[in-house]
N, CA, C and O atoms as a printed pandas DataFrame, in Angstrom:
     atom_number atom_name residue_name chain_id  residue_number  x_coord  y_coord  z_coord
0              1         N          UNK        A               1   -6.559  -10.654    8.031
1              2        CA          UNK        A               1   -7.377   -9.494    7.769
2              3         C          UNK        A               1   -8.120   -9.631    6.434
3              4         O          UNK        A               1   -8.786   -8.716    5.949
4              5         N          UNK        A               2   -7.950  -10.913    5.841
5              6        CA          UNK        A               2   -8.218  -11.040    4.200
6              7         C          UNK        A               2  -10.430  -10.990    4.473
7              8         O          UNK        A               2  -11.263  -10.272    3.920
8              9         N          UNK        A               3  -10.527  -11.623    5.082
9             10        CA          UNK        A               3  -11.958  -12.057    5.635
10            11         C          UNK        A               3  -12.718  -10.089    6.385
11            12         O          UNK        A               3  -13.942   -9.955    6.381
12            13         N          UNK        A               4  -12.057   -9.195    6.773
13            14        CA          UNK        A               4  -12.394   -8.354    6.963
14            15         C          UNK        A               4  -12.417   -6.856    5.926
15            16         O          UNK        A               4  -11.457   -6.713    5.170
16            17         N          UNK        A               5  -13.622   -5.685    5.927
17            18        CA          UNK        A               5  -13.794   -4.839    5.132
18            19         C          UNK        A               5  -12.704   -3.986    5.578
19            20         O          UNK        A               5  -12.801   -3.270    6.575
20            21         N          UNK        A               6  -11.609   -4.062    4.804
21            22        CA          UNK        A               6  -11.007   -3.603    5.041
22            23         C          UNK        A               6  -10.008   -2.953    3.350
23            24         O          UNK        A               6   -9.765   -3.744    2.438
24            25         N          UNK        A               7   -9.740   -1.999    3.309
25            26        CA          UNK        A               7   -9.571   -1.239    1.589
26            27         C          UNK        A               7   -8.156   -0.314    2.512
27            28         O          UNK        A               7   -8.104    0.432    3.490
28            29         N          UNK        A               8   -7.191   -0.878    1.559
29            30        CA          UNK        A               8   -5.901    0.088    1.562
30            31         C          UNK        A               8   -5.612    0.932    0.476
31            32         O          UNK        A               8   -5.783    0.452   -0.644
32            33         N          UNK        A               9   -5.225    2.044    0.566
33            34        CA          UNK        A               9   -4.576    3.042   -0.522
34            35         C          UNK        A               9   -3.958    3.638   -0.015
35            36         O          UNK        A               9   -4.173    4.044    1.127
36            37         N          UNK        A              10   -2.804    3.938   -0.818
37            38        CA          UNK        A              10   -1.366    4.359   -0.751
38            39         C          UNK        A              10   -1.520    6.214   -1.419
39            40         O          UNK        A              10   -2.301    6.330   -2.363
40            41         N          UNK        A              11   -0.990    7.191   -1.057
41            42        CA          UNK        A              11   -0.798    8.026   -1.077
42            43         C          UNK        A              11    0.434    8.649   -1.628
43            44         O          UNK        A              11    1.047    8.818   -0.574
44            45         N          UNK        A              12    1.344    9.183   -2.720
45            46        CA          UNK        A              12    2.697    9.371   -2.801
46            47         C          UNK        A              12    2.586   10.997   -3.085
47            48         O          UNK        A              12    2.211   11.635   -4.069
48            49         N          UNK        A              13    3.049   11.356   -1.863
49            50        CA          UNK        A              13    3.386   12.688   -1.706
50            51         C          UNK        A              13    4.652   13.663   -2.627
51            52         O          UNK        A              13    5.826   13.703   -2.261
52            53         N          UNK        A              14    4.264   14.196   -3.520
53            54        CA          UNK        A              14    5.244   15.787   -4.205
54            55         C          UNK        A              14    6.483   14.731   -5.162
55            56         O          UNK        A              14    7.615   15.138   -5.421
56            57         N          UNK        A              15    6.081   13.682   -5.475
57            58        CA          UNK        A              15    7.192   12.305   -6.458
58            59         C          UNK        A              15    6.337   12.762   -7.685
59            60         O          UNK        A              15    5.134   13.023   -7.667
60            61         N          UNK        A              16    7.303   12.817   -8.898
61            62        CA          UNK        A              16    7.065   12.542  -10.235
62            63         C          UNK        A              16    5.842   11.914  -10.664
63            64         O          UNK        A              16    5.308   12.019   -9.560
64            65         N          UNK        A              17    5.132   11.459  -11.225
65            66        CA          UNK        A              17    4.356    9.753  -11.923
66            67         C          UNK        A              17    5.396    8.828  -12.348
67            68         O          UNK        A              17    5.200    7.626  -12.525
68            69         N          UNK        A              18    6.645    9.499  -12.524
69            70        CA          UNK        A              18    7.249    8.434  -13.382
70            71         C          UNK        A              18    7.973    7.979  -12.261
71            72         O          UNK        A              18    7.993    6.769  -12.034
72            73         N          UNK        A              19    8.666    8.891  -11.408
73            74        CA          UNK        A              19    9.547    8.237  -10.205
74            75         C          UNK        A              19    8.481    7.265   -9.433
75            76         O          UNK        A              19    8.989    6.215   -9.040
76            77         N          UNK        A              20    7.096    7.434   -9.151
77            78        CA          UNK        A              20    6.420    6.689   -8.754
78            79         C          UNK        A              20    6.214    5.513   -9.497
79            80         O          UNK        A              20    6.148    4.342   -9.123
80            81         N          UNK        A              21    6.107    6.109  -10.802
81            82        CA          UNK        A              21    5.621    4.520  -11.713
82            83         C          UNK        A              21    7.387    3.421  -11.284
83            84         O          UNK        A              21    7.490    2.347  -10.691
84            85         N          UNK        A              22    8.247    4.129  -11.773
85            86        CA          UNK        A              22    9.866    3.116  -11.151
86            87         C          UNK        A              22    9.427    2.462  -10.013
87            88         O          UNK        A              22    9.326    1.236  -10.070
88            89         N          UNK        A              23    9.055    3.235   -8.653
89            90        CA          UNK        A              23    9.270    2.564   -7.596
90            91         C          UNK        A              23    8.429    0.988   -7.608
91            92         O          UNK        A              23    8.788   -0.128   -7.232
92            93         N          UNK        A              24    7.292    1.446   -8.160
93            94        CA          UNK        A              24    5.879    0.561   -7.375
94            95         C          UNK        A              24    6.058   -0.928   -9.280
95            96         O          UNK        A              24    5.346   -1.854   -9.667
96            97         N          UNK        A              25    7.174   -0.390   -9.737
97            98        CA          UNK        A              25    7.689   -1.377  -10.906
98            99         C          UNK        A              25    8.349   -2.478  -10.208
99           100         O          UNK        A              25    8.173   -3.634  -10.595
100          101         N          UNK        A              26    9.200   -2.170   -9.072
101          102        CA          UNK        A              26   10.067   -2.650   -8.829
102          103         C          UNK        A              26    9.554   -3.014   -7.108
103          104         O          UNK        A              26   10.385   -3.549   -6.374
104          105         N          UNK        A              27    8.395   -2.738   -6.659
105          106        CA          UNK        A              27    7.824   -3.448   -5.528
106          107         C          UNK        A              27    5.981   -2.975   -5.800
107          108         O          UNK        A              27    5.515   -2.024   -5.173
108          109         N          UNK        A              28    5.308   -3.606   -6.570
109          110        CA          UNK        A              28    4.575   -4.181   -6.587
110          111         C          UNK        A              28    3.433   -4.351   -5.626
111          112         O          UNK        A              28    3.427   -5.366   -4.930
112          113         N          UNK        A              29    2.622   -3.613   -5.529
113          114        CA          UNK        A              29    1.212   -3.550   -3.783
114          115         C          UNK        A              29    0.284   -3.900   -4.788
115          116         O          UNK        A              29    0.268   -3.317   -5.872
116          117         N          UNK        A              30   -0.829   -5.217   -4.368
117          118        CA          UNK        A              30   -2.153   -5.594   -4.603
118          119         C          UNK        A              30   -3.497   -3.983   -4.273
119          120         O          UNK        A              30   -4.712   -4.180   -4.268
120          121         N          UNK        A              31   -2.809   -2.434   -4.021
121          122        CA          UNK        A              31   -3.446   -1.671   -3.763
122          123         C          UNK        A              31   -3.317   -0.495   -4.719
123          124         O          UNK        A              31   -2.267   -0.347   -5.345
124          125         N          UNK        A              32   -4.248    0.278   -4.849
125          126        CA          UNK        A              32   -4.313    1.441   -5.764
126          127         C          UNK        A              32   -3.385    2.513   -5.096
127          128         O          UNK        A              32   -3.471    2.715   -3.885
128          129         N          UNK        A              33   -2.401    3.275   -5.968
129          130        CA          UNK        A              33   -1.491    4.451   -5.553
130          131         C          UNK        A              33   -1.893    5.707   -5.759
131          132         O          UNK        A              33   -2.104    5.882   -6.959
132          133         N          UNK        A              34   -2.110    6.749   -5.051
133          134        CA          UNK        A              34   -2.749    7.750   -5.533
134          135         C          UNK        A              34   -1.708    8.662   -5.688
135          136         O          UNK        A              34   -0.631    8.293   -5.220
136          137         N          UNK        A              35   -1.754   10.028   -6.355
137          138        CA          UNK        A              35   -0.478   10.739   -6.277
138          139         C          UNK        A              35   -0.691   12.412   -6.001
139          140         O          UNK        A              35   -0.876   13.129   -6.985
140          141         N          UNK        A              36   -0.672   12.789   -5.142
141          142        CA          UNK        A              36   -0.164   13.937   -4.231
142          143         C          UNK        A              36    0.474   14.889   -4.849
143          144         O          UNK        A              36    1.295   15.524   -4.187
144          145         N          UNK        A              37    0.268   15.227   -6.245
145          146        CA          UNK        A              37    1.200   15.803   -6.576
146          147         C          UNK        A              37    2.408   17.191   -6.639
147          148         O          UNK        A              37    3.509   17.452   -7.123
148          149         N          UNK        A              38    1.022   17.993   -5.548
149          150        CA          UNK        A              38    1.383   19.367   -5.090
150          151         C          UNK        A              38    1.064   19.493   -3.202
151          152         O          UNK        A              38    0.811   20.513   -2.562
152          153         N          UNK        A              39    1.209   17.919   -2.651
153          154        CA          UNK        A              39    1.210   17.593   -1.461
154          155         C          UNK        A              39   -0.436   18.609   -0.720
155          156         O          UNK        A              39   -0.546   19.315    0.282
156          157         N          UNK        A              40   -1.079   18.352   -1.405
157          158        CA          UNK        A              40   -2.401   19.708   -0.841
158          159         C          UNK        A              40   -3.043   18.665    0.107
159          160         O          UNK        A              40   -3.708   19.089    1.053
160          161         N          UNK        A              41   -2.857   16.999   -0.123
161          162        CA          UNK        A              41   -3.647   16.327    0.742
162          163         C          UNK        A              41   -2.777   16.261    2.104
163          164         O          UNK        A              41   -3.132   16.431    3.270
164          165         N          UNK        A              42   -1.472   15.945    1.531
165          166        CA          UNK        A              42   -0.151   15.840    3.222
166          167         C          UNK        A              42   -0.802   17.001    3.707
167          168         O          UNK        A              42   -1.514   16.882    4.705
168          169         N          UNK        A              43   -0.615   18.576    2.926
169          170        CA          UNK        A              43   -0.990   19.577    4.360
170          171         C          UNK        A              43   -2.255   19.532    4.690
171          172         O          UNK        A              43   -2.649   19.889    5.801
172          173         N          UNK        A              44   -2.964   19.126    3.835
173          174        CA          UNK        A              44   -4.884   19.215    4.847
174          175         C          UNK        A              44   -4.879   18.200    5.251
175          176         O          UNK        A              44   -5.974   17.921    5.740
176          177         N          UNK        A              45   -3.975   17.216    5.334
177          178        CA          UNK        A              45   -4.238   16.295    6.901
178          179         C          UNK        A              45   -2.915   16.186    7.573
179          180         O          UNK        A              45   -2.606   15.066    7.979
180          181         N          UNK        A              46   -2.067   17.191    7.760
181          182        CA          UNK        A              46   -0.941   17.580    8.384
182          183         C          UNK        A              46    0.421   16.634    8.393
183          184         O          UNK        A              46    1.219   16.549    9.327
184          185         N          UNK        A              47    0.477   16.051    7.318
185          186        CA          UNK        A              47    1.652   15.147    7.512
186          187         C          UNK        A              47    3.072   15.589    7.418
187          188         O          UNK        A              47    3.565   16.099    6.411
188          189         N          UNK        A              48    3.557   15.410    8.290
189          190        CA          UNK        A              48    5.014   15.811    8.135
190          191         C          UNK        A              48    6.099   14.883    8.199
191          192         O          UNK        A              48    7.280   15.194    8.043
192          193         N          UNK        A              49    5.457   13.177    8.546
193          194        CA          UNK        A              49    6.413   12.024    7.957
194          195         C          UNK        A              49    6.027   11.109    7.848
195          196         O          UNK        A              49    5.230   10.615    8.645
196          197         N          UNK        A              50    6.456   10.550    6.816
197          198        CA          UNK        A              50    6.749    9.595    5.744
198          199         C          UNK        A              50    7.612    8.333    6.251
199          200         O          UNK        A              50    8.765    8.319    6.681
200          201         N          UNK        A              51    6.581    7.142    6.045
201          202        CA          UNK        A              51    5.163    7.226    5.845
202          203         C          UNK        A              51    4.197    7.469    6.950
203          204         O          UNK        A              51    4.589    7.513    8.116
204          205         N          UNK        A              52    2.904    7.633    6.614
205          206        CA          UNK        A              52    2.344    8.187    7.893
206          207         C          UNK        A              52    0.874    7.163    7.519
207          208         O          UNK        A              52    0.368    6.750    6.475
208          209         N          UNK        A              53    0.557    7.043    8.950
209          210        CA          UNK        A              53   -0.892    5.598    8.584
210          211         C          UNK        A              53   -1.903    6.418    8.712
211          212         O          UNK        A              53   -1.645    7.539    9.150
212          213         N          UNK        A              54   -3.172    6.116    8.402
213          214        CA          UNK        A              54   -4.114    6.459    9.154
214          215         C          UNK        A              54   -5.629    5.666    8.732
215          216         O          UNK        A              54   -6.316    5.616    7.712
216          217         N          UNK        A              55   -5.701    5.209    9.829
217          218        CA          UNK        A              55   -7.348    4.399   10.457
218          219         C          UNK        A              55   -8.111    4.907   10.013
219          220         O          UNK        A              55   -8.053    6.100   10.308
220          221         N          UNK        A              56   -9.077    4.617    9.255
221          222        CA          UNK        A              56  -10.327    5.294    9.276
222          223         C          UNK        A              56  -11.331    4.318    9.634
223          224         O          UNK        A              56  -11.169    3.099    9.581
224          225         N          UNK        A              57  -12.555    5.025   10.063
225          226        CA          UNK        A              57  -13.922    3.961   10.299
226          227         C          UNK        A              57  -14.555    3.976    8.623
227          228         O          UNK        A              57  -14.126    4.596    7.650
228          229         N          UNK        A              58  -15.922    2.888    8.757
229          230        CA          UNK        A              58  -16.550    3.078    8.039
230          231         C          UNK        A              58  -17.163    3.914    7.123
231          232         O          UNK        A              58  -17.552    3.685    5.978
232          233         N          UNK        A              59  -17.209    5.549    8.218
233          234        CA          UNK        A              59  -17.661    6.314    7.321
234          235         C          UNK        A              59  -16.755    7.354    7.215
235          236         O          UNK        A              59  -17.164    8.514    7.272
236          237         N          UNK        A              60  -15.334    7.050    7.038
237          238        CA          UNK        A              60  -14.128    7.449    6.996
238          239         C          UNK        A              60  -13.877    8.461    7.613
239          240         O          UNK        A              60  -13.497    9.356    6.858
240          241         N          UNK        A              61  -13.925    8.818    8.947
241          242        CA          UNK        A              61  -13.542    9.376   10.321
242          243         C          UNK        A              61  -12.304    8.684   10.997
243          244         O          UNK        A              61  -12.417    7.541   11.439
244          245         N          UNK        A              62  -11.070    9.409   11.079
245          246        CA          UNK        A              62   -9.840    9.380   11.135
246          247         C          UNK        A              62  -10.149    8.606   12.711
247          248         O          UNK        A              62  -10.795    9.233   13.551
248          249         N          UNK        A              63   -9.701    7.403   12.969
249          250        CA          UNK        A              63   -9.705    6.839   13.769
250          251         C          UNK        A              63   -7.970    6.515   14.636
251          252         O          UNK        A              63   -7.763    6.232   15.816
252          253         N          UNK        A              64   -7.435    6.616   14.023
253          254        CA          UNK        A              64   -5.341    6.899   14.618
254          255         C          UNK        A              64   -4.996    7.199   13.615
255          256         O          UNK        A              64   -5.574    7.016   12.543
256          257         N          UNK        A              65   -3.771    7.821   13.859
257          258        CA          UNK        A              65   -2.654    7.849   13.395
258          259         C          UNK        A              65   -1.523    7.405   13.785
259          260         O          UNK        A              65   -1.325    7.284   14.994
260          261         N          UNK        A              66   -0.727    7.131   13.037
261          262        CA          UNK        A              66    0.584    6.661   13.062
262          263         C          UNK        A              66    2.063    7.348   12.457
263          264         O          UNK        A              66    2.039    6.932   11.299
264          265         N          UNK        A              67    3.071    7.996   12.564
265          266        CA          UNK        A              67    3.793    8.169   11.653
266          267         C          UNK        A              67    5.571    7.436   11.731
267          268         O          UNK        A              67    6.258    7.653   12.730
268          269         N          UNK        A              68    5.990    6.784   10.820
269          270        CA          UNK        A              68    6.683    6.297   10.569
270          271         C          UNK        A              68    6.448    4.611   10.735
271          272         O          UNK        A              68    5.460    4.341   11.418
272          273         N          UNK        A              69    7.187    3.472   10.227
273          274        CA          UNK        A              69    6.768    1.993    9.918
274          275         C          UNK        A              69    6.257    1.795   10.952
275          276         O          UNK        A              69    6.366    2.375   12.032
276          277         N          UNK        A              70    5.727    1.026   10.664
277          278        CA          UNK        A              70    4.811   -0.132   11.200
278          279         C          UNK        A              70    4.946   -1.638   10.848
279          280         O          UNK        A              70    4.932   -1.873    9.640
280          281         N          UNK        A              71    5.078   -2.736   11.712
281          282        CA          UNK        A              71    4.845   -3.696   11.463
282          283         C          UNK        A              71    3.430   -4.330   10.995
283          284         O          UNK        A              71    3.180   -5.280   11.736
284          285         N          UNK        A              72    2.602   -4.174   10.202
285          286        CA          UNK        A              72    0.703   -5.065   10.267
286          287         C          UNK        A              72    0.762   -6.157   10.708
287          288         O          UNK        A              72   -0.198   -6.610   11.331
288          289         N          UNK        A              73    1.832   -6.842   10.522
289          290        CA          UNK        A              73    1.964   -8.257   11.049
290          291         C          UNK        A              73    1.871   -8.668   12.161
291          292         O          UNK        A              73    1.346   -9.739   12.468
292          293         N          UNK        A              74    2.578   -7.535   13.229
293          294        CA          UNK        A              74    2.165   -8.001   14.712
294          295         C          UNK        A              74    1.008   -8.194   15.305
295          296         O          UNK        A              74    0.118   -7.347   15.240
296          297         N          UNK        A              75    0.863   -9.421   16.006
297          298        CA          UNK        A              75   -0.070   -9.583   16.395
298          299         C          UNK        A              75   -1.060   -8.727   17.096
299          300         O          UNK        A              75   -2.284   -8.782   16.978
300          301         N          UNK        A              76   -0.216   -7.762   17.998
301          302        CA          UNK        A              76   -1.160   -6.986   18.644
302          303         C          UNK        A              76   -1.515   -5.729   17.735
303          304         O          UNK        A              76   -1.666   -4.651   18.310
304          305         N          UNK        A              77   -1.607   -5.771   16.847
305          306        CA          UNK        A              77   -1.854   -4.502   15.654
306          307         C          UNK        A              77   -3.093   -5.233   14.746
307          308         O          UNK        A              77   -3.921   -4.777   13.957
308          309         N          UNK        A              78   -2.754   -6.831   15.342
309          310        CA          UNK        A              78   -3.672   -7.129   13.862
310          311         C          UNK        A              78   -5.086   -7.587   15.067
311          312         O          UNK        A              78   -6.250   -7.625   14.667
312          313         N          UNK        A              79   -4.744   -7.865   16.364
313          314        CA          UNK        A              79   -5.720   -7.490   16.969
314          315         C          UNK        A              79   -6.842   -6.251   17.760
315          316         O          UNK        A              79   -7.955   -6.258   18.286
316          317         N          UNK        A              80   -5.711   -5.215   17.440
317          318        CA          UNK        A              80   -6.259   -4.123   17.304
318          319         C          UNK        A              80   -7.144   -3.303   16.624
319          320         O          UNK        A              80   -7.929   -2.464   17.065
320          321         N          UNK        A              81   -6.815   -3.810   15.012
321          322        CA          UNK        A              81   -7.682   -3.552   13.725
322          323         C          UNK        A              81   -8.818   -4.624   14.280
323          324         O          UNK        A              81   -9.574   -4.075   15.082
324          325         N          UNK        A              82   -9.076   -5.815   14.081
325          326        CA          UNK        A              82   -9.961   -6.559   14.706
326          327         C          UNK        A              82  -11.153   -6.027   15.524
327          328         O          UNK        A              82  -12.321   -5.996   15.137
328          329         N          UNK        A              83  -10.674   -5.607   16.732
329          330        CA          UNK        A              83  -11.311   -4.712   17.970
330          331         C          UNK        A              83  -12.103   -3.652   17.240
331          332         O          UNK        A              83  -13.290   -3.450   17.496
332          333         N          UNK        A              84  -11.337   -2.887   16.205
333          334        CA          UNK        A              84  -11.756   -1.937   15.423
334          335         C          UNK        A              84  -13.178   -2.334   14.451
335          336         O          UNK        A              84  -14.218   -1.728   14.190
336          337         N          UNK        A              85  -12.907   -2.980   14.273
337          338        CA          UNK        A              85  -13.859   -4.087   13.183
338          339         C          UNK        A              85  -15.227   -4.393   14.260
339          340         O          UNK        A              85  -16.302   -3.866   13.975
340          341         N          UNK        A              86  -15.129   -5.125   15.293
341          342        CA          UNK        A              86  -16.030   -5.678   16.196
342          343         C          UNK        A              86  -16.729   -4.125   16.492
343          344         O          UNK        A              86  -17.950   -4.036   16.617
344          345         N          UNK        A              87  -16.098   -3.265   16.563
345          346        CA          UNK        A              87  -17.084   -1.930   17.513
346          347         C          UNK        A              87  -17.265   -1.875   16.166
347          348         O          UNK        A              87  -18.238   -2.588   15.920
348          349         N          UNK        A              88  -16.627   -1.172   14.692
349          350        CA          UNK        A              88  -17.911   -1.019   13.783
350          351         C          UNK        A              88  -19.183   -1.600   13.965
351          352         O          UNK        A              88  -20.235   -1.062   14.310
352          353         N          UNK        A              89  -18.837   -3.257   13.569
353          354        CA          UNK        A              89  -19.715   -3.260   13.359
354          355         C          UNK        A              89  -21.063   -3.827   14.377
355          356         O          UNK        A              89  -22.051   -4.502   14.088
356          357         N          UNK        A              90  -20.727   -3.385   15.323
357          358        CA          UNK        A              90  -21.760   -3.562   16.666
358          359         C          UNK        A              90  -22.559   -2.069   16.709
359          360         O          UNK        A              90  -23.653   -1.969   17.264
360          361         N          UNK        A              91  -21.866   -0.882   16.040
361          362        CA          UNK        A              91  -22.649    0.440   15.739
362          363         C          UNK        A              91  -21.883    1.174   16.667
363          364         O          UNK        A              91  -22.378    2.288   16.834
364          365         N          UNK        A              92  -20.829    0.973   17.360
365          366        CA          UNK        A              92  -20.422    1.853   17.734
366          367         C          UNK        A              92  -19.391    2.759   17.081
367          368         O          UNK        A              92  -18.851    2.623   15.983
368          369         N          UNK        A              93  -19.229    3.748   18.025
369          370        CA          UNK        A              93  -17.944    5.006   17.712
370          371         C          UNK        A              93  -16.717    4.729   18.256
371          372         O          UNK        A              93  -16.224    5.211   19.277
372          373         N          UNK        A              94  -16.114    3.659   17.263
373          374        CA          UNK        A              94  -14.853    3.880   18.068
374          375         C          UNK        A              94  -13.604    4.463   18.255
375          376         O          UNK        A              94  -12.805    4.062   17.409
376          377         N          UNK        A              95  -13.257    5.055   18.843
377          378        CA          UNK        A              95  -12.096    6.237   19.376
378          379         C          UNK        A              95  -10.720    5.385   19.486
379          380         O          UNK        A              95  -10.435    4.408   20.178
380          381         N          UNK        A              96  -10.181    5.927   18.797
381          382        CA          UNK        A              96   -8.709    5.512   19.445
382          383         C          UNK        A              96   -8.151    4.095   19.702
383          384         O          UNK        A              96   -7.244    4.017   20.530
384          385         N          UNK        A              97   -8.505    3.156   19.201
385          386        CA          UNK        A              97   -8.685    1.593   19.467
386          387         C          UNK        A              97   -7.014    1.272   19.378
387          388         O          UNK        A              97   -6.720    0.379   20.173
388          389         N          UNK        A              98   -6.187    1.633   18.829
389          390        CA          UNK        A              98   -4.756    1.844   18.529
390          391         C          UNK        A              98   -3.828    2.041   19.686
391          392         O          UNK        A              98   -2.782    1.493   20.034
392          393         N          UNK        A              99   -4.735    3.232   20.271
393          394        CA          UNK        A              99   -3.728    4.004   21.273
394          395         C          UNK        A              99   -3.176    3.597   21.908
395          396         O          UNK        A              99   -2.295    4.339   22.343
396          397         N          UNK        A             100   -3.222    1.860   22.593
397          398        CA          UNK        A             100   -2.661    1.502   23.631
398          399         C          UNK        A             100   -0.910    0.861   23.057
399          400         O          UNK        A             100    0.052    0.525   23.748
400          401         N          UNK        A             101   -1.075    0.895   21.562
401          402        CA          UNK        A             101   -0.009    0.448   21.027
402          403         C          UNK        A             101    0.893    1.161   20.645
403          404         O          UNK        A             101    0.672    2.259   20.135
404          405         N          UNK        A             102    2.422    0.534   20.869
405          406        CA          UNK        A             102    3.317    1.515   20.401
406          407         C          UNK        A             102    3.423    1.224   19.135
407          408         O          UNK        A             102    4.035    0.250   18.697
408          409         N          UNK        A             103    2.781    2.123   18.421
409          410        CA          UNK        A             103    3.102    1.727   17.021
410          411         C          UNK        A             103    3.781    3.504   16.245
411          412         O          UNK        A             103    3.788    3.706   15.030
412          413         N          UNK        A             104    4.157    4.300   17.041
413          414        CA          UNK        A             104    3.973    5.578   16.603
414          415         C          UNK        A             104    5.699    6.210   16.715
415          416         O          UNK        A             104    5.956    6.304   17.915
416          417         N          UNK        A             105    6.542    6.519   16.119
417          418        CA          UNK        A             105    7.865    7.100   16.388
418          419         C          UNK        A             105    8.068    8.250   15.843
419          420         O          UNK        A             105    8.136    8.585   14.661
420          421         N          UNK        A             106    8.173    8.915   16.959
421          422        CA          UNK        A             106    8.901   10.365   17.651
422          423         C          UNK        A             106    7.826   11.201   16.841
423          424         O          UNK        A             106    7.938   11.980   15.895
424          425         N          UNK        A             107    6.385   10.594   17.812
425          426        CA          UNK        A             107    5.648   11.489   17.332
426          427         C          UNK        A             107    5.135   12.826   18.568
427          428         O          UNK        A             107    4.731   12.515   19.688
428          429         N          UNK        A             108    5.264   14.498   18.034
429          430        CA          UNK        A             108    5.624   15.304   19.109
430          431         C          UNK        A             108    4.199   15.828   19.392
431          432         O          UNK        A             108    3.132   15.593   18.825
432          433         N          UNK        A             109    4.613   16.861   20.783
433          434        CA          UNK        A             109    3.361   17.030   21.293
434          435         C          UNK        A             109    2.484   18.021   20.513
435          436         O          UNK        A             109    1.319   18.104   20.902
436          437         N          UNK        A             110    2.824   18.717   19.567
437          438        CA          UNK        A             110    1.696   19.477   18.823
438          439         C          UNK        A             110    0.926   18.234   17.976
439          440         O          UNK        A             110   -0.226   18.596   17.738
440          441         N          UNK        A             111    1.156   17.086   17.525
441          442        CA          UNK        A             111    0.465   16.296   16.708
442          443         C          UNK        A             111    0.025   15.047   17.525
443          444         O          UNK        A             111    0.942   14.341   17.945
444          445         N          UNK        A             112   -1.061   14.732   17.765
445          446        CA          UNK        A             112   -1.305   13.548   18.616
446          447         C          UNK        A             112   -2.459   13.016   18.119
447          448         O          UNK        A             112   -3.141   13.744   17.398
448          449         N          UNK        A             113   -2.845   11.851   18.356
449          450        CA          UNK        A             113   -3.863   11.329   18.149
450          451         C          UNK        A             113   -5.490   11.730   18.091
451          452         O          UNK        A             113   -6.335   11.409   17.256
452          453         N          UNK        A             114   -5.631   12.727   19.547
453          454        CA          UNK        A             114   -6.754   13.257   19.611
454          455         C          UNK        A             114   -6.533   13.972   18.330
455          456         O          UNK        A             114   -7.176   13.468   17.409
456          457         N          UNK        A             115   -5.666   15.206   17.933
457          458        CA          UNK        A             115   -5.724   15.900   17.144
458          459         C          UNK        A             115   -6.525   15.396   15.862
459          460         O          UNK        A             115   -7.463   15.925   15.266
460          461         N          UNK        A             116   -5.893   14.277   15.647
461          462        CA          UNK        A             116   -7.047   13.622   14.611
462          463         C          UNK        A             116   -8.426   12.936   14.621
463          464         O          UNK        A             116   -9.291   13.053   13.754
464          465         N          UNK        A             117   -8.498   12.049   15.979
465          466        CA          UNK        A             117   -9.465   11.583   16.305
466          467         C          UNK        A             117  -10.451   12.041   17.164
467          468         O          UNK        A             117  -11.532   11.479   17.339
468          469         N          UNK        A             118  -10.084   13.056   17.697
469          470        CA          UNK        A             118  -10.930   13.649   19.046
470          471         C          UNK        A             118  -10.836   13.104   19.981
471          472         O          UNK        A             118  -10.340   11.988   19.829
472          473         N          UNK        A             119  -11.273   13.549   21.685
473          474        CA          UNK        A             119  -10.822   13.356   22.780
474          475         C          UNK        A             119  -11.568   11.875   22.733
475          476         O          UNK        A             119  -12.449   11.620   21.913
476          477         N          UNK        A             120  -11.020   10.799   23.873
477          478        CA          UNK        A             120  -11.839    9.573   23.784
478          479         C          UNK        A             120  -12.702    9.397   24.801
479          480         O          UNK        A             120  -13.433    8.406   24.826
């Protein structure tokens, strides 16, 4: 994915700076941490677990969600982002490119994918 536009940031929801500064001392991300500190971003984009992913396109339109780990490494995730990449940048809208993967645990029926992405 090194060769693709692709920008990660980390989010740390209602944690200290300092409990955050400990953690990310002691594991280290090549990515910027942002900090949440009165969780106003978890509830305006409804998160209720940790950690929770989310896709965006180019012009940062919530493209999946995910909540709880994820492997990036698997292949079919890293060909999925890919797929994602090819419809950018061919100009399309792409919906849901994720969905066919199980990448999502014990996620319930009030929160779903459309909810974020719209119907496909």
């Amino acid at each position: 994915m090194q060769a693709k536009p692709l920008t990660v940031v980390a989010i740390d929801a209602g944690e200290t700076d300092r409990a955050v500064q400990r953690f990310f001392a002691t594991l280290p991300v090549p990515f910027p941490i942002l900090l949440d500190r009165d969780r106003a971003i978890a509830k305006a984009w409804r998160v209720d677990v940790l950690p929770t992913t989310f896709v965006l396109d180019g012009n940062l339109n919530p493209r999946f969600v995910a909540e709880g780990d994820i492997d990036w490494s698997r292949p079919d995730v890293e060909q999925a982002l890919t797929s994602l990449f090819a419809l950018e940048a061919a100009g399309a809208k792409p919906r849901r490119v994720l969905r066919d993967l199980d990448l999502t645990r014990d996620l319930d029926s009030t929160r779903s994918n459309e909810d974020v992405c719209g119907p496909t």
